[in-house]
C-alpha positions as CSV (number, residue, x, y, z in Angstrom):
1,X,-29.4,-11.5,-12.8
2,X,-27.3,-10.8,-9.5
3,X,-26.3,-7.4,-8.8
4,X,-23.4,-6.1,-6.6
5,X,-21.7,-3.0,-6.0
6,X,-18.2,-3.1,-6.5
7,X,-14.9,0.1,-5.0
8,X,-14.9,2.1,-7.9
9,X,-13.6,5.8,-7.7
10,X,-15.4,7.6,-5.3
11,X,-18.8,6.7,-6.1
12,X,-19.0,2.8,-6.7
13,X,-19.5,0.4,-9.8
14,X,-23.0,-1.7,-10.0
15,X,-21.8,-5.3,-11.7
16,X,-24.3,-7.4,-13.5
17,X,-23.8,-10.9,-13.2
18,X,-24.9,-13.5,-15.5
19,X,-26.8,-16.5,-14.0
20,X,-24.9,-20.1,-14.2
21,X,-22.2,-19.8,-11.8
22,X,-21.6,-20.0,-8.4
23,X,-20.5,-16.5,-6.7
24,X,-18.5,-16.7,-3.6
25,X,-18.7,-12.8,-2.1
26,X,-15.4,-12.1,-0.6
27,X,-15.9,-9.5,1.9
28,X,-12.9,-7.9,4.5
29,X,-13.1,-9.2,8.1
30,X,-11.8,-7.0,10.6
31,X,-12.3,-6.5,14.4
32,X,-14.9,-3.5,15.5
33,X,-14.1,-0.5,15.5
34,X,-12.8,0.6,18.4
35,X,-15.7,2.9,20.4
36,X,-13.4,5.5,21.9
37,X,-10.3,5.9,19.5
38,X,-9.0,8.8,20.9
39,X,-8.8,7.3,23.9
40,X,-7.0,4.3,22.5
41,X,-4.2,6.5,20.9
42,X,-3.8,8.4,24.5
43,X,-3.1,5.1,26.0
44,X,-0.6,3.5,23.2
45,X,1.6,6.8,23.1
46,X,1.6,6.9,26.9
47,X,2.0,3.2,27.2
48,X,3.1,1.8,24.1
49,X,3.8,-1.8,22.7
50,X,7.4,-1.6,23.8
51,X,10.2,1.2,24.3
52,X,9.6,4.5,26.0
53,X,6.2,6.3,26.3
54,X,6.5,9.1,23.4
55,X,7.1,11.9,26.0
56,X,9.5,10.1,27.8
57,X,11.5,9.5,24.4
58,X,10.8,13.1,23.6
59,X,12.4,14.9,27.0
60,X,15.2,16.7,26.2
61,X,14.7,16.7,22.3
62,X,14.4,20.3,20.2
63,X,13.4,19.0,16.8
64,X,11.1,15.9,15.6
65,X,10.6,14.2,12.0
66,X,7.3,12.8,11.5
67,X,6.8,10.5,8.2
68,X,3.5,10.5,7.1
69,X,1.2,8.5,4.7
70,X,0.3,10.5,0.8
71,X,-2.9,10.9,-0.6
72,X,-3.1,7.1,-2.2
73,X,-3.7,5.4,1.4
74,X,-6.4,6.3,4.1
75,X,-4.4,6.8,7.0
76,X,-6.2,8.9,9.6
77,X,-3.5,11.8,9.7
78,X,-5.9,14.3,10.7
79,X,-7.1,11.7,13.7
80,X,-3.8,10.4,14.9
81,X,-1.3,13.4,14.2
82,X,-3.1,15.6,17.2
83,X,-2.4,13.2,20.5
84,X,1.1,13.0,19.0
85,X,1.9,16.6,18.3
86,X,0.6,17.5,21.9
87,X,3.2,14.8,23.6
88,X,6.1,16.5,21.3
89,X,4.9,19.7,22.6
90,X,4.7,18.6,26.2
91,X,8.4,17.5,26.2
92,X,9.7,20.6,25.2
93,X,9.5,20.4,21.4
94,X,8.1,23.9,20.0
95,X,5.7,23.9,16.9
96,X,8.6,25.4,14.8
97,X,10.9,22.6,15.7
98,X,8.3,19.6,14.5
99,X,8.8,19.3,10.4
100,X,5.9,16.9,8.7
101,X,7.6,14.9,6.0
102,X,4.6,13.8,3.1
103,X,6.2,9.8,2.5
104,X,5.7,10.3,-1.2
105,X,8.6,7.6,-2.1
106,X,8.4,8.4,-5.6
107,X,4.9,9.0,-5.9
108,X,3.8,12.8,-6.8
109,X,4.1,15.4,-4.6
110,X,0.3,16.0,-2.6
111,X,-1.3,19.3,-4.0
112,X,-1.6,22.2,-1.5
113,X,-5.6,20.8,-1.0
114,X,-4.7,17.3,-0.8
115,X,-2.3,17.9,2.3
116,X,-5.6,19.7,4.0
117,X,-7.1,16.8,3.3
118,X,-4.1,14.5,4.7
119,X,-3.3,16.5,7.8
120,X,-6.5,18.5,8.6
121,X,-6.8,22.3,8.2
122,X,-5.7,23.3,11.5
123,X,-2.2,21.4,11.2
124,X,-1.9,22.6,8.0
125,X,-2.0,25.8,8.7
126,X,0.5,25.8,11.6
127,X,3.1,23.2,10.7
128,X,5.8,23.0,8.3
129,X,4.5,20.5,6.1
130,X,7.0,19.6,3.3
131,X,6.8,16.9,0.5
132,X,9.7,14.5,-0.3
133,X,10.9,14.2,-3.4
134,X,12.8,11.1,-4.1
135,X,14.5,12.4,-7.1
136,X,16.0,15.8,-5.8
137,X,19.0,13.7,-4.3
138,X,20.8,16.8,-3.0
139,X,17.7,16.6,-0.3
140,X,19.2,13.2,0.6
141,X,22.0,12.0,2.8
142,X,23.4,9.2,2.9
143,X,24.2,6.5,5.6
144,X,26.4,3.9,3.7
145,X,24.7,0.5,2.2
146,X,22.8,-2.6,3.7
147,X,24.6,-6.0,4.6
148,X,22.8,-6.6,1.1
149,X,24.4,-3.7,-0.9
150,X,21.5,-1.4,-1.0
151,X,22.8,1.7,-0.6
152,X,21.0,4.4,1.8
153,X,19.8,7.8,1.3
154,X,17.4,9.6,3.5
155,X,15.7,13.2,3.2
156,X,18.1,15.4,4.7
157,X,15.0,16.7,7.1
158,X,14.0,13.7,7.9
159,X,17.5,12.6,9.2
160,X,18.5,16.1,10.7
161,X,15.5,16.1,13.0
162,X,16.5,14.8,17.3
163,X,13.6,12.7,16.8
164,X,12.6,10.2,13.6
165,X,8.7,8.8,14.0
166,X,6.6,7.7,11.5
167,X,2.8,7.6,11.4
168,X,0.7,5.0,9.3
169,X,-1.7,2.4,8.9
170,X,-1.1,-1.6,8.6
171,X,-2.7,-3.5,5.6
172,X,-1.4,-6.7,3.4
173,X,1.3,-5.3,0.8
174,X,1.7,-6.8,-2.6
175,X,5.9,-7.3,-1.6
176,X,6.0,-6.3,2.1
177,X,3.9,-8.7,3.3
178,X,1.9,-5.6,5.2
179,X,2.4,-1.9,5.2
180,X,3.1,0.4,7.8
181,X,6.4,0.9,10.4
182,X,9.8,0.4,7.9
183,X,7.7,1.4,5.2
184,X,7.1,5.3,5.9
185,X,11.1,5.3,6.4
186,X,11.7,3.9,3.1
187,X,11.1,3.9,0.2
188,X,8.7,6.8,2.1
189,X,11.3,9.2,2.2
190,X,14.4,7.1,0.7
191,X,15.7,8.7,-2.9
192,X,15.0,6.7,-5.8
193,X,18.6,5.4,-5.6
194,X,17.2,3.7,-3.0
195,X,14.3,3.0,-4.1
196,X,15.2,1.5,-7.5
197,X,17.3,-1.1,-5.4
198,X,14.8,-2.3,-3.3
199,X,12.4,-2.8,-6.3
200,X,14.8,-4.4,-8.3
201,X,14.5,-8.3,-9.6
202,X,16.6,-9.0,-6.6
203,X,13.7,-8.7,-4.4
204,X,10.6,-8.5,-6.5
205,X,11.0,-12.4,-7.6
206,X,11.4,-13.4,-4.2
207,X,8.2,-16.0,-3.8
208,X,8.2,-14.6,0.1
209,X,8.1,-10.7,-1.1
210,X,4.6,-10.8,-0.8
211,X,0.8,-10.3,0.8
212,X,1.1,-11.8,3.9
213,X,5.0,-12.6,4.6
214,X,7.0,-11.2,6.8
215,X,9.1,-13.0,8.5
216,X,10.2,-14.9,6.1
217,X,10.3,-12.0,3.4
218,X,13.6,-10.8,2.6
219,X,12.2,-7.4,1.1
220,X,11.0,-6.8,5.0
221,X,13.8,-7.3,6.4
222,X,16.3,-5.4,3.9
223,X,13.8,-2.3,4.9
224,X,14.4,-3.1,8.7
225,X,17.8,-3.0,8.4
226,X,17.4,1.0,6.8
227,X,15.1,1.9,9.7
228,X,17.9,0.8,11.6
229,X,20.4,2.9,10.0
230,X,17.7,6.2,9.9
231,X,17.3,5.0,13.4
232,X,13.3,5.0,13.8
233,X,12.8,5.9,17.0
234,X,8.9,5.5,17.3
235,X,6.0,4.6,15.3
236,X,2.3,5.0,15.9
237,X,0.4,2.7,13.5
238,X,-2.9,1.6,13.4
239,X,-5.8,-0.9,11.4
240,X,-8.6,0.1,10.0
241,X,-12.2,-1.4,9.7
242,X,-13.7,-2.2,5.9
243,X,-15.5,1.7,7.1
244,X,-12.1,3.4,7.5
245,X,-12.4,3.0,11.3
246,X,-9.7,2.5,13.8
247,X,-10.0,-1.0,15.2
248,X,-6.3,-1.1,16.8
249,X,-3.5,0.9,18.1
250,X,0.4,0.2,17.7
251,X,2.5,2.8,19.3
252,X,6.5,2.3,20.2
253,X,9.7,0.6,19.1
254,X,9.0,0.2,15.8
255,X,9.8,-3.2,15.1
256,X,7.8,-4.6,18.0
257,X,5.2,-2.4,17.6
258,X,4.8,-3.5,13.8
259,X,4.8,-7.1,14.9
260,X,2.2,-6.6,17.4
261,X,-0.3,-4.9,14.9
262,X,0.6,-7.7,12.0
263,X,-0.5,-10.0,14.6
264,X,-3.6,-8.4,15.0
265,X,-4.5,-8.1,11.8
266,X,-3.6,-11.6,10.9
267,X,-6.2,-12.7,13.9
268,X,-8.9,-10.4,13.3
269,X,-9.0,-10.2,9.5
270,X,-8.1,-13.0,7.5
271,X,-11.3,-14.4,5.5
272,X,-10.5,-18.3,5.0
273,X,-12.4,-19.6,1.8
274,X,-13.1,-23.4,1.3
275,X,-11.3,-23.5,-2.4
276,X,-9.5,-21.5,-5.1
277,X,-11.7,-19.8,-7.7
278,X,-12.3,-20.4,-11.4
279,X,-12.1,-16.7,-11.5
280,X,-12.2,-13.6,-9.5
281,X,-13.6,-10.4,-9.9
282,X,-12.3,-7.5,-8.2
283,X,-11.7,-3.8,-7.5
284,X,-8.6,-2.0,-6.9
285,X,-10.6,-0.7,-3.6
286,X,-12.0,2.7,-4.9
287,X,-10.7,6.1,-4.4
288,X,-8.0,7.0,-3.5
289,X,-6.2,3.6,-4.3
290,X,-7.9,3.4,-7.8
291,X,-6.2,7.0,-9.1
292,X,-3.7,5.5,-11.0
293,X,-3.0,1.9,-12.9
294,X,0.1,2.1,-11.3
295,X,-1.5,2.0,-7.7
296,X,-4.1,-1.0,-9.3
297,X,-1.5,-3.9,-9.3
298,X,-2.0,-4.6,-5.9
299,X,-5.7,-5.6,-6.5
300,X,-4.4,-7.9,-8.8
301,X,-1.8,-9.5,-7.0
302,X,-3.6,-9.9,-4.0
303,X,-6.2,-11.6,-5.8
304,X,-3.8,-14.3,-7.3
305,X,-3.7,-16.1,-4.0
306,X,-7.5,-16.9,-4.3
307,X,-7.5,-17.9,-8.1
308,X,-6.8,-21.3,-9.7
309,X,-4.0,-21.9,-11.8
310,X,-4.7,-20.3,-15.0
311,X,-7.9,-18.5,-13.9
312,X,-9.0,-15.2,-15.0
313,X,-8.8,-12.2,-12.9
314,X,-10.6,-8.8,-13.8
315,X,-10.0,-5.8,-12.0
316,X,-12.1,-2.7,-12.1
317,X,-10.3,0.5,-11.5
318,X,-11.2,4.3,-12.3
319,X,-7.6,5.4,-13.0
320,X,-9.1,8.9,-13.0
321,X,-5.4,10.2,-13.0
322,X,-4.6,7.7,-15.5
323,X,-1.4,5.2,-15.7
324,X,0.6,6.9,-12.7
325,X,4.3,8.8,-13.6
326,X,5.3,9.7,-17.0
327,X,8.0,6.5,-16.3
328,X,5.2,4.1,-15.7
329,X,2.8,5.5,-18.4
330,X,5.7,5.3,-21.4
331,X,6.7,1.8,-19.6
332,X,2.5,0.6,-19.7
333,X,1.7,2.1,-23.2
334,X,5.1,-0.3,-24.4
335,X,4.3,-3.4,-22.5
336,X,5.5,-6.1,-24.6
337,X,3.9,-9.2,-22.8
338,X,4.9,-10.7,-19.3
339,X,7.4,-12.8,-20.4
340,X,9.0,-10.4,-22.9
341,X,8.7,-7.7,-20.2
342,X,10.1,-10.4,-17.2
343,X,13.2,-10.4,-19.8
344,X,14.0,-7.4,-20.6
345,X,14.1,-6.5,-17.0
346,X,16.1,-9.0,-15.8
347,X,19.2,-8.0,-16.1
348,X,18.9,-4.2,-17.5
349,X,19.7,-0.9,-15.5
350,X,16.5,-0.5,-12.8
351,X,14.5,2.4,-14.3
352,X,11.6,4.4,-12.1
353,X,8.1,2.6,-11.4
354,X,9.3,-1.2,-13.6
355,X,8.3,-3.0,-10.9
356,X,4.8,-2.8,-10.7
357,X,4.6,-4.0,-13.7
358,X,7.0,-6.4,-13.0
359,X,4.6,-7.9,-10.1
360,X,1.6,-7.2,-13.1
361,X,3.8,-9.9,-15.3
362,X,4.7,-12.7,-12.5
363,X,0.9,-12.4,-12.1
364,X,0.3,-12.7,-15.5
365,X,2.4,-15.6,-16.5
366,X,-0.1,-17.9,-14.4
367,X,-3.3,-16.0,-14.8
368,X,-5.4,-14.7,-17.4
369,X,-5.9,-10.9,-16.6
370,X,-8.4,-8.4,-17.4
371,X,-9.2,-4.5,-17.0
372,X,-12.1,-1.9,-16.9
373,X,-9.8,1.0,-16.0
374,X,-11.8,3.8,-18.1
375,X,-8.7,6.1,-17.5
376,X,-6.5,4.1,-18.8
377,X,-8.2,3.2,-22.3
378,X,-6.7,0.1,-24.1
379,X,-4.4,2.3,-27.0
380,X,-2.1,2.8,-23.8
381,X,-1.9,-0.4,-22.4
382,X,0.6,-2.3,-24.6
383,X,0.3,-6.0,-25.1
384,X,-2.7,-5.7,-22.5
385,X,-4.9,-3.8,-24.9
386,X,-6.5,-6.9,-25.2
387,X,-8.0,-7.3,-22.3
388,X,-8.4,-3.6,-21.7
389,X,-12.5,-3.1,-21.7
390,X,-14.8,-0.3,-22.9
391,X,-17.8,-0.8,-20.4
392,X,-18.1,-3.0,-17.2
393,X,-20.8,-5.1,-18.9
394,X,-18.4,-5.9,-21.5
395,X,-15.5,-6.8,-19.2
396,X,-17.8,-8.9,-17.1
397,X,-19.0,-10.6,-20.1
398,X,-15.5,-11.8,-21.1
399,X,-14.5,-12.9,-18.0
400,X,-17.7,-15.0,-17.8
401,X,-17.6,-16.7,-21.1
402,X,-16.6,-20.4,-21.7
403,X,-17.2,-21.1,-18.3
404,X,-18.6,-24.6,-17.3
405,X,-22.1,-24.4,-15.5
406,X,-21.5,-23.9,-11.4
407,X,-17.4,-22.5,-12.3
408,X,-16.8,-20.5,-9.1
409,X,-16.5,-17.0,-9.2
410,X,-14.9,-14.9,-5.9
411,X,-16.0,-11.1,-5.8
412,X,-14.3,-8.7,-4.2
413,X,-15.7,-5.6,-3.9
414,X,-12.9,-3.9,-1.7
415,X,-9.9,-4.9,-3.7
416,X,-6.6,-5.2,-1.9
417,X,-8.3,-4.4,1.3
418,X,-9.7,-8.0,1.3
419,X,-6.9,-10.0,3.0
420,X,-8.0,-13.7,2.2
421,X,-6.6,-17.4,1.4
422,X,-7.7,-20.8,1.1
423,X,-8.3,-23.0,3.5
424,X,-10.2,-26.2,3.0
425,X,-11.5,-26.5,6.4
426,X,-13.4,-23.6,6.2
């Protein structure tokens, strides 16, 4: 019997494998880390990708925005926040004049610990470290609507600061394409008016809104056309090994900047595999992605582009803070089915958090799906309840049944953060 350790809260998941099949382990590729990162970030703000150096951009300025990941992804806040702060400081911008925006989009507000954890202790005891709240929309302003329609609203601080910058990490995104840049302006600190818009249909059943597009995905460019508006000024992003490493740095005008570091992680960390599988087993990469089922879609998704037609994908997932907002959970614990749900949708009023479930059902209509998500137990899942598994062993049991001798079977133990395809030259 094969053994491997799966992402699985904070500790890990051992998965027992029957014999028969033929496992493809489908590991993230990524360039080294880099061996001096603080060195790497001096050099990109002082001589970024394109635009002005960050002190040059910040001469003159008194106040400065800075957009920041939540507690859901491991950006390296506490790493990348002090070169930054010093330049803002070196142009003339006083402590009291720098205002740290938490990019919750409508996620939940990080505790008082958690933005320790985020930021480090020392910022957090020295700056002004505020969450967003995409549903207070008296914190917004707005800046008129897209060439789309999308109408614009931006935290108030955020837009009231001389200076916008955002500070993140690039990785695929399930409707993005990747992360990072546009997406700490919104939906990171856009008002769910906003935000509903940009998840709607519209977008969502775009075949390009998704892992790996950009270019060609019209989601991406509706959100360059906000930064636009918010006018982002600068951006430091950066990639990360399969340790949580820095293995690049992407400082400057945004939208170069961005495009530079996709670049590098489309070079450095695409695993190509020789053919699709009869069924993938995956992870929605461990703490602190794995909180919520809400967050768990993406391990999903990004494991469609690997599995046959009609193949079976399971996901294992902690969900130690269960389904995600009250929205999501009452929207989860009445799933009807994907089609049913892909209906109702369709046309009706946008409400908080559908989408994820709306990529859940796309997914759904052309694979079979499965679940260990212990925190999440199957009386809330809806139609899914199914599929929704009491133990590991049992979930790996029923995706392993009724397959032919020598089916092929892709593991991926870090979820999302596996950014592969097919190629049959491999």
């Amino acid at each position: 019997m094969k053994e491997v350790d799966f992402a699985f809260g904070k500790d890990g998941i051992q998965v027992k494998l029957h014999e028969g099949p033929s496992y493809m382990l489908v590991e993230s590729r990524s360039a080294q880390p880099l061996a001096d990162p603080l060195q790497a970030l001096d050099h990109a703000l002082d001589f970024p990708v394109a635009g002005p150096s960050l002190l040059t951009l910040a001469e003159g300025k008194k106040t400065a925005a800075i957009s920041i990941c939540d507690i859901t992804r491991p950006a390296p806040n506490w790493m990348t926040l002090p070169p930054l702060l010093k330049r803002l400081h070196a142009a003339g911008i006083p402590v009291e004049g720098v205002t740290i925006l938490i990019a919750t989009g409508l996620h939940r507000p990080a505790t008082t610990d958690e933005i320790r954890r985020i930021v480090g202790e020392d910022i957090a005891a020295k700056y002004r470290i505020v969450n967003h709240d995409a549903k207070d929309f008296d914190q917004h302003l707005s800046l008129g609507t897209t060439s789309r329609g999308t109408p614009v609203y931006i935290d108030s601080r955020f837009m009231q600061a001389d200076l916008h910058i955002t500070l993140g990490f690039i990785e695929q995104h399930l409707m993005l394409g990747f992360s990072g840049g546009r997406k700490l302006v919104a939906p990171g600190v856009a008002s769910q008016e906003t935000i509903k818009v940009i998840h709607s249909p519209r977008f969502m059943r775009e075949p390009n809104a998704t892992e790996g597009h950009t270019s060609d995905n019209p989601l991406h460019l509706e959100l360059l056309e906000i930064a636009r508006m918010v006018r982002h000024d600068f951006m430091l992003d950066v990639t990360l090994t399969k340790t949580r490493e820095i293995s690049g740095v992407f400082a400057g005008e945004p939208v170069q900047a961005h495009a530079a570091g996709v670049r590098f992680l489309q070079h450095t960390s695409l695993e190509k595999l020789p053919k699709l599988a009869d069924v993938v087993i995956t992870s929605a990469a461990g703490y602190p992605l794995d909180l919520t089922f809400y967050q768990i879609v993406k391990g999903i998704t990004a494991a469609q582009h690997i599995a046959k037609p009609g193949g079976k994908i399971l996901i294992l997932a902690e969900c130690s803070e269960g389904a995600g907002s009250p929205e999501f959970a009452h929207k989860l614990e009445n799933y009807p089915g994907h089609q049913q749900f892909l209906d109702e949708v369709h046309t009706a009023k946008v409400e908080v958090d559908q989408w994820q479930l709306e990529k859940l059902a796309l997914t759904g209509l052309t694979h079979e799906l499965y679940f260990f998500t212990p925190g999440v137990p199957a009386a809330h899942a809806g139609a899914l309840r199914d599929r929704v598994f009491t133990s590991v062993d049992l979930a790996v049991d029923a995706v392993l049944s009724d397959l032919t001798p020598g089916a092929d079977v892709a593991l991926i133990p870090e979820g999302p953060y596996v950014y592969a395809r097919v190629d049959p030259t491999a």
